[in-house]
N, C-alpha and C positions, 0 to 999 in steps of 0.2 A: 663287743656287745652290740652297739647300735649298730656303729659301720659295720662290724661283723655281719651283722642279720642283712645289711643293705646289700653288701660284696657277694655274700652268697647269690639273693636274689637276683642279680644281675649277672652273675657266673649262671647260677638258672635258664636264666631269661635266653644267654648269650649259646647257650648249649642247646635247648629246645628250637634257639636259630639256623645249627650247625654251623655259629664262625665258635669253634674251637678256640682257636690263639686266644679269643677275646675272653675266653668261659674261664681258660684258664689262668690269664691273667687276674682277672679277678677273685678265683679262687687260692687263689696262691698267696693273694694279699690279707685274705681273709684267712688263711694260716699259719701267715707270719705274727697278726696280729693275735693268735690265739693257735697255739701251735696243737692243740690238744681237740681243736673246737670240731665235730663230728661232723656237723654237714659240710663245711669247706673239706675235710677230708675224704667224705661221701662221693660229692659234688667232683673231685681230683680223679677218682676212679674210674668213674661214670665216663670223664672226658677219655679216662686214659684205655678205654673198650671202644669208647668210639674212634678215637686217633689211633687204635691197632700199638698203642705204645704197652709191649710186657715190660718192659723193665718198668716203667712208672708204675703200672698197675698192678705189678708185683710188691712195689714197695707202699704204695699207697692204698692196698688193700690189707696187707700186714699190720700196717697202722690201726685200721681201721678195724680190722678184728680183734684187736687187742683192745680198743678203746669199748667195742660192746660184743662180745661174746654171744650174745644172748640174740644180732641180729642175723637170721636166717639169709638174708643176699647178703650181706657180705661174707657170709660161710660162703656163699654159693661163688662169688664172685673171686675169692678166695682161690677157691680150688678151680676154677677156671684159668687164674694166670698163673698156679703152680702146675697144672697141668700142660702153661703152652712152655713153662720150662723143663718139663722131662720130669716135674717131681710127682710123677704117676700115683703113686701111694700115698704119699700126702693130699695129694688132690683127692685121693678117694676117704680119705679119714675126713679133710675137709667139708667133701659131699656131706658125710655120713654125719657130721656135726648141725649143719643144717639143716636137714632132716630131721634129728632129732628137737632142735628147737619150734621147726614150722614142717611138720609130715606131708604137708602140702604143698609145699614147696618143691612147683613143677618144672622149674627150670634148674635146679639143684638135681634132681631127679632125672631127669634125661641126661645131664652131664655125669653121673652117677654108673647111669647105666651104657653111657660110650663109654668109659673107664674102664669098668668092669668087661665089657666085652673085650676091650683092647687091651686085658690081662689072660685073657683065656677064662673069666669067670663066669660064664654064661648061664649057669644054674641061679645064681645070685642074680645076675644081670633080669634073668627072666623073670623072675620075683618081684624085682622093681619094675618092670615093663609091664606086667598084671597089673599093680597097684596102680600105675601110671592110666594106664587104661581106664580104671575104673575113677581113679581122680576126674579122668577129663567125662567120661560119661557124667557123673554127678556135679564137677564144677567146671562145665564149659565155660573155654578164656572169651571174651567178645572177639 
């Protein structure tokens, strides 16, 4: 509860530094203490995109989608480390879950449409690359 919310912050804090070791030690402690608890799980994934580590961020985004369904990056982030494991298809079902929770959802969407290119599906793929265009035309990223 309280540590919790402090360990995360500090796993935060330690990650927007770039000392990793540091983010994730505290993150870790924070869900030991609460094995269930979303942001230290969140907070685990994050480190484990930035550290290049798929195996963690395969297993710590599976958590993570399971615990909220309903949050579009972590669909997105999802299908990201099942794609750097070969699970090509699933990664694009993943995409496409994301998507359907947040249609806006522009980095979901590009990873979408490498997928789909890199299946021969390039009808599809173009479809999303439209839409992608017009996302950014209307809601350019800063």
């Amino acid at each position: 509860s309280g540590d919790v919310a402090v360990l995360d912050a500090l796993g935060s804090l330690f990650l927007r530094a770039g000392r990793l070791p540091e983010a994730e030690a505290r993150a870790l402690e924070a869900h030991e203490l609460i094995p269930d608890h979303e942001s230290a799980i969140e907070l685990l994934t994050m480190i484990s995109i930035e550290s290049k580590d798929d195996e963690a961020g395969l297993r710590w985004s599976t958590m993570l989608t399971d615990l909220s369904p309903e949050y579009s990056t972590a669909q997105w982030w999802h299908a990201y480390f099942l794609s750097r494991h070969g699970r090509t298809q699933d990664a694009i079902s993943c995409a496409h879950r994301a998507l359907e929770v947040n249609p806006l959802q522009q980095d979901a969407r590009r990873l979408l449409i490498q997928l789909l290119t890199s299946t021969g599906k390039r009808d599809e793929a173009a479809r999303h690359q439209e839409i992608l265009t017009e996302l950014q035309e209307r809601l350019p990223l800063p």
